[in-house]
C-alpha positions in Angstrom: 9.8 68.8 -57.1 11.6 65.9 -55.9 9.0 64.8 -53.4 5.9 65.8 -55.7 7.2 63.5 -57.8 6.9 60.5 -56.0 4.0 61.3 -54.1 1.8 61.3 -57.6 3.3 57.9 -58.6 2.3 56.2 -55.0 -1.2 58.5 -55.4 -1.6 56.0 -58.7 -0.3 53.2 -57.3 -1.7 53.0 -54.2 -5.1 54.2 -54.1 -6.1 52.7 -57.6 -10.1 52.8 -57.7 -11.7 49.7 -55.7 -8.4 49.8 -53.0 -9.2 50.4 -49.5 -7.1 52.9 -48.3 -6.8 53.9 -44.2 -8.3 57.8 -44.5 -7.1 58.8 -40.7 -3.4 58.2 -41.1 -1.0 60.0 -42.9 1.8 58.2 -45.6 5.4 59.2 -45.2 8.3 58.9 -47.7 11.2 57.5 -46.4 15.0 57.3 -48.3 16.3 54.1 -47.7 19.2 53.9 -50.5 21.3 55.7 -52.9 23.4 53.9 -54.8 24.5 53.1 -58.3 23.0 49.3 -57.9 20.5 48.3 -54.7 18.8 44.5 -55.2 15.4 44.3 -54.2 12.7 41.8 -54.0 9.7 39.6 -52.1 9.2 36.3 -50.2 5.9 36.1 -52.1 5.3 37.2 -55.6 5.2 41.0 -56.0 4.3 44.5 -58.6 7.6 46.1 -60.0 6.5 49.1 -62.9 3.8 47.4 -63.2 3.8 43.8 -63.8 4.0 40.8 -61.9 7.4 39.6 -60.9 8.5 36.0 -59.2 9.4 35.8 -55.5 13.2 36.0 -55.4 15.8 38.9 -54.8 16.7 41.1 -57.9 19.4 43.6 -58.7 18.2 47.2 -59.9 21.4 49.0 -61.7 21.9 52.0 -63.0 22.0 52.3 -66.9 22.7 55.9 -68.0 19.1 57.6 -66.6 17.3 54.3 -67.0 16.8 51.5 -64.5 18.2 47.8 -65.8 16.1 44.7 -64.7 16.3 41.1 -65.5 17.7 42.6 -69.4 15.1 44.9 -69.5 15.4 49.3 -69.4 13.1 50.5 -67.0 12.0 54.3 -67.0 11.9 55.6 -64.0 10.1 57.0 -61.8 8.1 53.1 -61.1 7.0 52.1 -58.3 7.4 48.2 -56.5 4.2 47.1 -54.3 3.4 43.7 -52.9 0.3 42.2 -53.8 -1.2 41.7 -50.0 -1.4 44.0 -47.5 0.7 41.2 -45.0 3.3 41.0 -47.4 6.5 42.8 -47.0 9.2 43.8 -49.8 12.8 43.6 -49.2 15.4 45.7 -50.1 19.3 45.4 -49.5 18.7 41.9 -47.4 16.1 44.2 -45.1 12.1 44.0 -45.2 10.1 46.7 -45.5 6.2 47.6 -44.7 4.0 49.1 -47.8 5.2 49.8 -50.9 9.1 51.2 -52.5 9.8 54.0 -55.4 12.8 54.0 -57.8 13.9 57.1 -58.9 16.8 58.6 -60.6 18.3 61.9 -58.9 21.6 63.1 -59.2 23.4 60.2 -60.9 22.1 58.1 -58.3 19.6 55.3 -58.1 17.0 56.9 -54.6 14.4 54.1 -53.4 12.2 55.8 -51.2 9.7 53.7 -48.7 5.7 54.9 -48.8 4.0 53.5 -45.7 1.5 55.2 -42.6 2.9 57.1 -40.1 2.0 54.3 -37.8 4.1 51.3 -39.5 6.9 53.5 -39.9 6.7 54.0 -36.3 6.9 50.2 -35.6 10.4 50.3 -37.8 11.5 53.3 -35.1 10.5 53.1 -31.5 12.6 48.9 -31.5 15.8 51.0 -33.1 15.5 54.5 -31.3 14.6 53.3 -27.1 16.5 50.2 -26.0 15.1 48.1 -23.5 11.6 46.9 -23.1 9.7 49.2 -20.3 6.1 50.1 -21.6 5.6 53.1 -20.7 9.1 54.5 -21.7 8.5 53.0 -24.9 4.8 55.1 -25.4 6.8 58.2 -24.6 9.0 57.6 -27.3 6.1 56.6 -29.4 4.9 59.8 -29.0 8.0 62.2 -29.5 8.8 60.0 -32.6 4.6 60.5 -33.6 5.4 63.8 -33.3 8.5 64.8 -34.8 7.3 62.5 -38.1 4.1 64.3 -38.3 6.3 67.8 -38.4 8.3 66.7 -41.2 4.9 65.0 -42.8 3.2 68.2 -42.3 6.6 70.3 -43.8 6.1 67.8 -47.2 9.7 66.9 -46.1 11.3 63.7 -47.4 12.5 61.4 -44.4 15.6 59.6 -43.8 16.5 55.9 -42.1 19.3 57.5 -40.3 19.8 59.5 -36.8 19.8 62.6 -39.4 15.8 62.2 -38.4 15.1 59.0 -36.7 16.3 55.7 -36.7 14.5 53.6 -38.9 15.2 49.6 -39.4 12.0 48.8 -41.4 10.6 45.2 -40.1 14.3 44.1 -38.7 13.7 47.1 -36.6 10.5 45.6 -35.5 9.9 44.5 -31.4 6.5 43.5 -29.7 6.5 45.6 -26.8 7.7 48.8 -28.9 4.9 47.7 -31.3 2.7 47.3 -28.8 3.8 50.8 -27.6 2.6 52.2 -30.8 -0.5 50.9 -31.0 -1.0 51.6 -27.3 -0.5 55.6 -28.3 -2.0 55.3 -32.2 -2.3 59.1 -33.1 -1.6 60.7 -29.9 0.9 64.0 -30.4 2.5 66.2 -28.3 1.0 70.2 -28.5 2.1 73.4 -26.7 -0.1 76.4 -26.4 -2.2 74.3 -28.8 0.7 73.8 -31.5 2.1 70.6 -32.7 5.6 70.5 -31.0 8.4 71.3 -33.3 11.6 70.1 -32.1 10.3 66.6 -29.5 14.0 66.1 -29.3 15.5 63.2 -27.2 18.8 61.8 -26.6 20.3 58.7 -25.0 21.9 59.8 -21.8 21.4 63.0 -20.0 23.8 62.6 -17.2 21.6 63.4 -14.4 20.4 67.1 -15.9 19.0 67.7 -19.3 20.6 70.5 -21.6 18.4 73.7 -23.0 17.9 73.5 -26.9 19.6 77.4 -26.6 23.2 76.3 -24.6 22.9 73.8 -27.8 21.8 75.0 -30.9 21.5 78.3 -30.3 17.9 78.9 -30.1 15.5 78.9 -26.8 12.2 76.2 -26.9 10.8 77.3 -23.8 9.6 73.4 -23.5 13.4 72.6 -24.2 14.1 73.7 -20.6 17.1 72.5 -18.8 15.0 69.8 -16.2 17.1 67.3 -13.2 16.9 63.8 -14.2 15.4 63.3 -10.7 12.4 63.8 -8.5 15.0 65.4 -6.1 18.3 67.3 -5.8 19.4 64.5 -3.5 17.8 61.6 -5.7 19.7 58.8 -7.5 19.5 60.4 -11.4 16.7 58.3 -13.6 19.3 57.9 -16.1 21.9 56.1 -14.0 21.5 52.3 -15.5 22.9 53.8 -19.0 26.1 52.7 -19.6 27.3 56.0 -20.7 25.8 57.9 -17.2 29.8 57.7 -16.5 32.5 57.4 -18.7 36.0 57.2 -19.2 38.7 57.3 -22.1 42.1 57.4 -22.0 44.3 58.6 -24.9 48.2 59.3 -25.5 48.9 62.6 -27.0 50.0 61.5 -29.9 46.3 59.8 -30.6 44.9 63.4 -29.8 47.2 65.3 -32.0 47.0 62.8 -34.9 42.7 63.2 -34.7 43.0 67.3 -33.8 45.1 68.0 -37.6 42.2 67.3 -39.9 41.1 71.0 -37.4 44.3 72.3 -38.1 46.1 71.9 -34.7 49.9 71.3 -35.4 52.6 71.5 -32.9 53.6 69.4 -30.0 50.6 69.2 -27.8 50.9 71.0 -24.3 47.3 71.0 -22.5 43.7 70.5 -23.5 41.7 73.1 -21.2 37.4 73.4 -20.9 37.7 77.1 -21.4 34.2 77.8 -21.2 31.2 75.1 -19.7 27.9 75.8 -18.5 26.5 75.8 -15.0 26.4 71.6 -15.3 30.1 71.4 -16.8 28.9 70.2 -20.5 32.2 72.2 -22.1 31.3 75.2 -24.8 34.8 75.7 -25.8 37.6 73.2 -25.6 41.1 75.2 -25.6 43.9 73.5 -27.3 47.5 74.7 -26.5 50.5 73.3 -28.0 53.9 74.6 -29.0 53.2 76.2 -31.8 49.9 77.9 -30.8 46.4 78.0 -29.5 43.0 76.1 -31.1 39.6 76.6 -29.8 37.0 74.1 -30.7 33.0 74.7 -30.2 30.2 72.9 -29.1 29.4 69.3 -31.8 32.9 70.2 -33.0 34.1 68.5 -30.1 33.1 65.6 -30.3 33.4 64.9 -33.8 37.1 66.0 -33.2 37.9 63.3 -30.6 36.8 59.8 -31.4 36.6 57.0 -29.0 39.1 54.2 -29.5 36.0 52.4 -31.6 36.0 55.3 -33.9 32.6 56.8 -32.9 32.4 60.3 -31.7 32.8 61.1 -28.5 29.4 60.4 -26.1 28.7 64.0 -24.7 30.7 67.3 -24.2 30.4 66.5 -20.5 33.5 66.0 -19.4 36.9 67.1 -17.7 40.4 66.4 -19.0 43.0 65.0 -16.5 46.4 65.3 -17.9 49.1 62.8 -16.8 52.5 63.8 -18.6 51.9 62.7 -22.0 48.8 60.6 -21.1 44.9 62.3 -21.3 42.3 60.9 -19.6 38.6 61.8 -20.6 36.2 61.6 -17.5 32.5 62.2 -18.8 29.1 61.7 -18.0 26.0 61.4 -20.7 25.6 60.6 -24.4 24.2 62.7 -27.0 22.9 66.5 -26.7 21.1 66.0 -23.8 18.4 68.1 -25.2 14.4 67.2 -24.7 13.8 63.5 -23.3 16.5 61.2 -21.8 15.6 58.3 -23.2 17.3 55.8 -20.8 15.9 58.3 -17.8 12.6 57.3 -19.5 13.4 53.9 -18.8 14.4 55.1 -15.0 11.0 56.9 -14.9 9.1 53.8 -16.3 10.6 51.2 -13.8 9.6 53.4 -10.4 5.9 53.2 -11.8 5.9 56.5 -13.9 3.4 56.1 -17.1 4.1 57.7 -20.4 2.4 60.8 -19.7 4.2 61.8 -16.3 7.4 61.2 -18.6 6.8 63.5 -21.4 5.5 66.0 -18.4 8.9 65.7 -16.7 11.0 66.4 -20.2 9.0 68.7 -22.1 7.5 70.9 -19.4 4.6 72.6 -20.7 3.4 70.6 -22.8 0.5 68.2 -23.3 -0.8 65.5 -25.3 -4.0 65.5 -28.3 -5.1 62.9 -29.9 -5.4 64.0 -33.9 -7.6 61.5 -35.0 
């Protein structure tokens, strides 16, 4: 209901009688905020519910089930537009292609972004792939294409965050991931002549990619465990990440203050990888102490034991070296490690691999269409 909602008020907005409108490529909806108040606004004069409003920034407050703007009570659902197709909107200090709703859901102001499939894109691949290699770039182009056109295609409302992709609006913005984007406009990854599903991807494999079953319990047979490598005996694509190898190093009194919120109490006595697959990416972490045993499984593991920054920890491939009342994390990889490494994209891309031979090498079995 939710996302039919929306969808009818950009359908009036947008494609007013006498617009041109781009036929061939699809319009996402993208959350960008939820909040009681969010400010808003245009280098250039702009549309907001209809009528013409000065450039400037603006705050939008909550007011019951209405909207309140500049003393006025706005009904939402409205809609805020720009009145060129170069312009961009702003919202929260960040700028924005094509055109924002306001909506009211759950005592919550929602402002959702309504733009093409390719200019969200251009917001993603700068955000999601570091580093500046063409062709790795189009290979993320592609997986991103693809996984966008699975939740456009499911009438599923997107979000800004890792929870789908990435997304940083025009901030997010580089030339050469641009570039990459326009380089792959509409190309898609199919298998046995279906769009892909699950294009997943990661930051850091480690040197071997993980299967989407060891993971989240489900086999993609294009989701195959694949070496990061053209050999056994080869240097691993990935192996410029800074997270290829890690190490952290924690007293046990950091580890048992972070392991309560799962319950563990007790004076810790050994952490133990009770059960890891062929690679060593741990399944179960055992947790002994003196008053009893813990198991932890899988994500649970790293959002268990944070880095000294506070972020989770990189991968679940790792060994524990104990060292009286000192623990010492040795690891390898960031993320799942499911789909495409992104930095062995990069790896691929700089020995003279193009886009294609990448997405070949992570999702075996697969190849690309054009869905224009």
């Amino acid at each position: 209901m939710k996302k039919l909602l929306f969808s009818l008020i950009f359908i009036f907005f947008l494609y007013a009688p006498g617009e041109s409108q781009v036929s061939d490529l699809p319009y996402l909806d993208i959350l960008l905020a939820q909040n009681l108040q969010v400010m808003i606004g245009s280098d250039s004069p702009f549309i907001l519910a209809g009528k013409p409003v000065d450039p400037g920034n603006y705050p939008l407050t909550l007011a019951g089930g209405d909207v309140q703007f500049q003393g006025q009570l706005l009904h939402p659902p409205f809609t805020i537009t720009t009145s060129s197709p170069i312009q961009y909107l702003r919202l929260n200090q960040k700028l924005y292609r094509g055109g924002l709703a306001v909506i009211v859901y759950h005592g919550l102001l929602e402002v959702i972004n309504h733009l093409t499939l390719e200019e969200y894109l251009y917001g993603v691949i700068g955000k999601e792939m570091p580093g500046s290699s063409l062709e790795a770039l189009k290979a993320q182009a592609v997986a991103s294409r693809t996984l966008a056109l699975n939740a456009f295609q499911k009438g599923n409302l997107l979000h800004s965050t890792v929870t789908n992709q990435v997304y940083g609006g025009v901030l997010g913005e580089r030339l050469t991931s641009n570039q990459a984007v326009d380089d792959t406009r509409g190309m898609v990854l199919m298998y046995q002549g279906k769009l892909v599903a699950s294009p997943l991807f990661s930051s850091t494999c480690g040197g071997t990619t993980e299967t989407s079953e060891a993971v989240f319990g489900k086999r993609v047979p294009y989701l195959a465990s694949v070496k990061d490598s053209d050999s056994d005996d080869a240097h691993a694509f990935c192996n410029r990440s800074p997270y290829f190898e890690w190490q952290y190093v924690f007293d046990k009194s950091q580890l048992l203050s972070m392991l309560m919120s799962k319950g563990v109490h007790g004076d810790l006595q050994a952490l133990v990888p009770e059960v890891t697959d062929p690679e060593g990416r741990v399944k179960t972490l055992l947790i002994k102490t003196s008053e009893g045993e813990w198991r932890l499984h899988n994500f649970e593991i790293r959002n268990a034991i944070k880095r000294p920054d506070g972020k989770i920890l990189p991968s679940t491939w790792f060994t524990v070296e104990q060292q009286n009342q000192i623990f010492v994390f040795h690891g390898r990889g960031q993320g799942h490690g499911v789909g495409m490494c992104q930095w062995g994209a990069i790896g691929m891309a700089d020995q003279g691999k193009d886009f294609k031979a990448i997405l070949s090498h992570y999702y075996p079995g697969t190849d690309l269409q054009d869905m224009h």
